[in-house]
C-alpha positions as CSV (number, residue, x, y, z in Angstrom):
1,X,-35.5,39.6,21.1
2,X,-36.1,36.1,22.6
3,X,-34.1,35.0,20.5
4,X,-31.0,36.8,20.3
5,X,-31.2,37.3,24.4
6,X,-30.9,33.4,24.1
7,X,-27.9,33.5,22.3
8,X,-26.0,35.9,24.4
9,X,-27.5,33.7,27.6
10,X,-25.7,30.4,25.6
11,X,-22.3,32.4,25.1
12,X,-22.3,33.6,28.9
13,X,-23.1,29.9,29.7
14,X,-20.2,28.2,27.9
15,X,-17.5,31.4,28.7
16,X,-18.2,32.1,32.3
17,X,-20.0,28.9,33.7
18,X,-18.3,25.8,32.2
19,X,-15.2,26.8,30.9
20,X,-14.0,28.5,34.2
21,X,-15.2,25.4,36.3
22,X,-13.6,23.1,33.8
23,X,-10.2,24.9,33.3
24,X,-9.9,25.2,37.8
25,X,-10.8,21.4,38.0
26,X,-8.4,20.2,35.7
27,X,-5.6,22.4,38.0
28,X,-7.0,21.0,41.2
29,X,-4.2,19.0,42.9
30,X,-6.3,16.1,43.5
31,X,-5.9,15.1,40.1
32,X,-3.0,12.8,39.5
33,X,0.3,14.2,38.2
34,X,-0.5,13.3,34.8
35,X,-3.3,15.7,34.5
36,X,-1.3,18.7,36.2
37,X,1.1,18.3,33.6
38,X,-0.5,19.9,30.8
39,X,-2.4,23.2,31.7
40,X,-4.8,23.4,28.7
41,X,-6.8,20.4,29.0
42,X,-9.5,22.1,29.2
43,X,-9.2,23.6,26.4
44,X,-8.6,20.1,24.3
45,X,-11.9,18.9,25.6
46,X,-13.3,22.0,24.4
47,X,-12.1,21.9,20.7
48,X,-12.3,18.2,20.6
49,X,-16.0,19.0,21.3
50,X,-16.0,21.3,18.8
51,X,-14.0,19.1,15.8
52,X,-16.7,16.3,16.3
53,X,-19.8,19.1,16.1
54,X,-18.1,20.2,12.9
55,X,-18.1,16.6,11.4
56,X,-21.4,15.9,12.6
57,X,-22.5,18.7,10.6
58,X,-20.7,18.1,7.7
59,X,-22.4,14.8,7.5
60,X,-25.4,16.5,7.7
61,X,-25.1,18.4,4.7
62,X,-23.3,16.0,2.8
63,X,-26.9,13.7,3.5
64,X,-28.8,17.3,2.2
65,X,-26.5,17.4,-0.6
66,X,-27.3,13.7,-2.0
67,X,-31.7,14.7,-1.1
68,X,-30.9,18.0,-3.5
69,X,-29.3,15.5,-6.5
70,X,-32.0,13.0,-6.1
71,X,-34.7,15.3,-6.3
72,X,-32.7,17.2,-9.4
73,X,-32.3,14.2,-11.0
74,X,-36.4,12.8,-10.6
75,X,-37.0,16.4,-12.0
76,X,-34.9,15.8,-15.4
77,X,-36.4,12.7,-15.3
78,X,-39.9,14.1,-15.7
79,X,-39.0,16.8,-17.9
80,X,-37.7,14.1,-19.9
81,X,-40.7,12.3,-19.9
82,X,-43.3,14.6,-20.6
83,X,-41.2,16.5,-23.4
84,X,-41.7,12.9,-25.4
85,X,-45.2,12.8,-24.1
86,X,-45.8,16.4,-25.5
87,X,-43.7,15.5,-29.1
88,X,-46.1,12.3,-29.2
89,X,-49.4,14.3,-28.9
90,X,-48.4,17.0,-31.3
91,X,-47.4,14.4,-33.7
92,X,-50.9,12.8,-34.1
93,X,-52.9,15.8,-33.4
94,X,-52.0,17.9,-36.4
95,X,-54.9,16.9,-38.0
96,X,-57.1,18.4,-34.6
97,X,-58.2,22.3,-33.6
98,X,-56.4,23.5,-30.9
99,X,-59.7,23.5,-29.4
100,X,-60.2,19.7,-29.9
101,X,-56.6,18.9,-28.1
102,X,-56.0,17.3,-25.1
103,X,-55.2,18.9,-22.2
104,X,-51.9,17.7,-20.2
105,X,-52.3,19.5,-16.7
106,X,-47.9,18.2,-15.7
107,X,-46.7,20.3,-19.0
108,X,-49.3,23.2,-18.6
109,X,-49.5,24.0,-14.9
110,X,-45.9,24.3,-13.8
111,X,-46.6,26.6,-10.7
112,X,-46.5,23.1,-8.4
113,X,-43.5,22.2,-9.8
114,X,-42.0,25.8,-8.5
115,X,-44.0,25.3,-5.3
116,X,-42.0,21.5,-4.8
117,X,-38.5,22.8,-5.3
118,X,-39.0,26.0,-2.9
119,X,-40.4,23.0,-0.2
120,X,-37.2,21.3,-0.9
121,X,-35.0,24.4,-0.3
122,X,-37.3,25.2,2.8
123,X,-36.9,21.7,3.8
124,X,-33.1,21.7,3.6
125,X,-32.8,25.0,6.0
126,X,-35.2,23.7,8.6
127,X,-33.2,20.4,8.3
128,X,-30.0,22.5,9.5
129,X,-32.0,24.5,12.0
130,X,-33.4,21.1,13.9
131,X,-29.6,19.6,13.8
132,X,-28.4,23.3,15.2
133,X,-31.4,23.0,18.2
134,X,-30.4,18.6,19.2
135,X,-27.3,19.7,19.6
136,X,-27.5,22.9,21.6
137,X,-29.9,20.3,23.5
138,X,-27.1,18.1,24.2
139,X,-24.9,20.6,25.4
140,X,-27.5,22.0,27.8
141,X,-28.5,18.6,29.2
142,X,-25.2,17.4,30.2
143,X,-24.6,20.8,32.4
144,X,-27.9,20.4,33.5
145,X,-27.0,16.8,35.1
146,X,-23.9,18.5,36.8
147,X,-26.0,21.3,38.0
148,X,-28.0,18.8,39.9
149,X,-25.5,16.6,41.3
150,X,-23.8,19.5,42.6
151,X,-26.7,21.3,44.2
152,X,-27.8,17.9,46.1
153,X,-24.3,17.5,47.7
154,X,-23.9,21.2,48.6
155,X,-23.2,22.0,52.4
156,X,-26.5,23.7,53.8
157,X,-24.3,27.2,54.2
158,X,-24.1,27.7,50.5
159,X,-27.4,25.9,49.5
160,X,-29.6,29.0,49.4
161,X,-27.9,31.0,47.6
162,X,-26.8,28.4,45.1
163,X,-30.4,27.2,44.6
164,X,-31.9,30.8,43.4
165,X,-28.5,31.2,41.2
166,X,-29.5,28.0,39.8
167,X,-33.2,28.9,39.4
168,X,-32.1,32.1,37.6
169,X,-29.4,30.2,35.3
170,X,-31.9,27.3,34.2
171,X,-34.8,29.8,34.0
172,X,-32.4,31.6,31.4
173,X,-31.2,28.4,29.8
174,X,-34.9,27.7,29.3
175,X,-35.2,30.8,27.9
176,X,-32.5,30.0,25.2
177,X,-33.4,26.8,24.4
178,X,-37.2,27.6,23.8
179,X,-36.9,30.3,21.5
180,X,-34.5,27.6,19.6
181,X,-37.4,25.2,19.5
182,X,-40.4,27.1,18.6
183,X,-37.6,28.7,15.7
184,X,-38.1,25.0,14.3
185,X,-41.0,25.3,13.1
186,X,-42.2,21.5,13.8
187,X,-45.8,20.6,12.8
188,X,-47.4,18.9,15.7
189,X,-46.6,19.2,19.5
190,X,-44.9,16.0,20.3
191,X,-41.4,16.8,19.6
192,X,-41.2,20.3,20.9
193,X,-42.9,18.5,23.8
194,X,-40.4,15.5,24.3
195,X,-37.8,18.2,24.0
196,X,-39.0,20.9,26.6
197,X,-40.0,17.9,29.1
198,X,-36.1,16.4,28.7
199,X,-34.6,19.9,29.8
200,X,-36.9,20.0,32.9
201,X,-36.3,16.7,33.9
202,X,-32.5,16.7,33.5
203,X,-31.4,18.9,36.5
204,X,-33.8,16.7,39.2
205,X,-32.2,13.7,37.2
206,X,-29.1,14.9,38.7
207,X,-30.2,15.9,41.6
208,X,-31.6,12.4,42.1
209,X,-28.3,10.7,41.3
210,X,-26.2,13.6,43.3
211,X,-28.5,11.9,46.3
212,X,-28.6,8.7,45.7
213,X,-24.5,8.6,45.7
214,X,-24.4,11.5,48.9
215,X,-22.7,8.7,51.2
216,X,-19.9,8.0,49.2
217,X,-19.6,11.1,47.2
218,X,-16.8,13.1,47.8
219,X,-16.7,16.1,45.2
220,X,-12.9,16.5,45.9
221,X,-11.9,12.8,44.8
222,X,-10.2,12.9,41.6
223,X,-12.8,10.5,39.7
224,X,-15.1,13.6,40.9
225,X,-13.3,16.6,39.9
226,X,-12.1,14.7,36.5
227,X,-15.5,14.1,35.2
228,X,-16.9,17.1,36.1
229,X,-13.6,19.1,34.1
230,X,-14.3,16.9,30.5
231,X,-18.4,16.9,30.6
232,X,-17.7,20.9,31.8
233,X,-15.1,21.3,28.7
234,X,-17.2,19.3,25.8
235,X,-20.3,21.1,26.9
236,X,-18.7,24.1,26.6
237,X,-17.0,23.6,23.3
238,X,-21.0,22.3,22.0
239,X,-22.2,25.5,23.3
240,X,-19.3,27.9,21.7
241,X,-19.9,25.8,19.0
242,X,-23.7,25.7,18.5
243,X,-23.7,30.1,19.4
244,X,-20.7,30.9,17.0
245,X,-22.1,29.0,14.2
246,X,-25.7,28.0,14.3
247,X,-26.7,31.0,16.3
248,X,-24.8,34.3,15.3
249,X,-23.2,32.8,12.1
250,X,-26.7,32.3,10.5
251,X,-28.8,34.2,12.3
252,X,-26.6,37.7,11.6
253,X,-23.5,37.4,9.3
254,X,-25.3,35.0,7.1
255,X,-28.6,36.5,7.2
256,X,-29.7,38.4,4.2
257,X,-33.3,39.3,5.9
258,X,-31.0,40.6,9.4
259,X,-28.6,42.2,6.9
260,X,-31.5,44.7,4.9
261,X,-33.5,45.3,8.1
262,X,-33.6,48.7,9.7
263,X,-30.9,49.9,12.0
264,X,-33.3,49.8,14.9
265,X,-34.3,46.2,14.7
266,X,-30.3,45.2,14.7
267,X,-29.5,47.2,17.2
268,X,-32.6,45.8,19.5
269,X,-31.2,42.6,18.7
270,X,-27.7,43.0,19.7
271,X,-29.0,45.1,22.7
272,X,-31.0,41.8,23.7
273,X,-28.1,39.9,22.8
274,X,-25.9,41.7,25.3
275,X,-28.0,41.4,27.8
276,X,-28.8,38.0,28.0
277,X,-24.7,37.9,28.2
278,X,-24.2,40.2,31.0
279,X,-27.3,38.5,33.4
280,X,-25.7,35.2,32.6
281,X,-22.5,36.4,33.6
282,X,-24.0,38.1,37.0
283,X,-25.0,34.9,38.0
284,X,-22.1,33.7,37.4
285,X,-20.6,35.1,40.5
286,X,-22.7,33.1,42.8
287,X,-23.2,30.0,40.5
């Protein structure tokens, strides 16, 4: 349920809090005439976002691909090996009992050798689950760092309100990413460590710089409203990305265990699903 509530928090996220923001600052008429010219740039950020996740990945699995070949070919290699080994022993044991041969444990116990390739295979979809989780991560931590910047140079009217729309919409982010990295399954606490602590420290990050540049910060200069638009746009094309594919593809199309399990588990997950969507999008109208 965490789970899937996450991934209906990350679509909400990309569809109603970035993408909205991104497409209305790149319309803003403090942007120079060369921006107003085109109305979908949003949208090109977005995808562009979205080409580079996609060649990322690919890369990713090419580099799984060439592991899976390697390992094949050490495995033909010692096949190989003690076939000739076996052939050798038989040939100058013919004169010996069956009970007076030599025991080779590589060609008699091949249970590890089953146990090793299943690894690999487990290996190769955790390997596409950690990739999946860094950059869901990314996409996260750069609208964090806008969050924050924004709330520290809010006028004290709307600050209130903002900042409990803002506790509510990282609380749920959290919530998302979380579930994402205990899904890992990474032995040892360091990494799931280094990766909660970087989500908590990214919005007072912002908030630090947001105060820090307060004087001379004016969130309707165009350098302002420009940067916000593309980090809004590529986050959101990581997030669309990352939920479409990493999250729902695998997790539900692609899922032979999801696919075979009772109609009442999928339809809690879906239920939770939906939900995490719709409070996402609630906030949405104050954040």
């Amino acid at each position: 349920m965490g789970k899937f509530f996450g991934t209906g928090v990350i679509l909400a996220t990309a569809f109603v809090h970035m993408l909205p923001d991104a497409l209305d600052n790149f319309a803003s008429p403090c942007l120079s005439e060369g921006w107003q010219s085109y109305g979908a740039f949003g949208g090109v950020f977005c995808m562009i976002s979205s080409f580079a996740l996609q060649l990322l990945e690919l890369a990713a699995v090419n580099n799984i691909e060439k592991i899976r070949a390697k390992r094949a070919n050490e495995n033909a290699s010692l096949d190989i090996e003690k076939t000739h080994k076996s052939a050798s022993l038989d040939s100058r044991s013919t004169d010996l009992t069956a009970k007076d041969l030599p025991i080779d444990q590589s060609t008699c116990d091949e249970h590890p050798h089953d146990h090793v390739h299943s690894a690999g295979l487990f290996e190769d979809e955790e390997a596409f689950k950690h990739i999946g989780t860094i950059i869901l991560e990314l996409g996260i931590v750069m609208h964090s760092i806008i969050i924050g910047i924004t709330l520290s140079n809010t006028d004290s009217d709307d600050f209130i309100t903002l900042l409990i729309a803002l506790v509510f919409h990282q609380f749920f982010e959290g919530v998302a990413l979380g579930t994402r990295i205990n899904d890992m399954n990474i032995k040892g606490w360091k990494r799931p460590a280094l990766m909660g602590l970087l989500f908590i420290l990214m919005t007072p990050i912002g908030c630090a710089i947001g105060i820090g540049i307060h004087s001379s910060f004016n969130p309707n200069s165009s350098s302002a409203i420009l940067s916000s638009a593309i980090l809004d746009s590529l986050s959101a094309g990581i997030l669309l990305y990352n939920a479409y594919i990493s999250l729902m593809g695998q997790e539900i199309n692609h899922n032979t265990e999801f696919r075979k399990a009772s109609f009442s588990r999928q339809f809690t997950c879906f239920i939770s699903m939906y939900c995490g969507a719709a409070l996402m999008s609630l906030i949405g109208k104050w954040a």
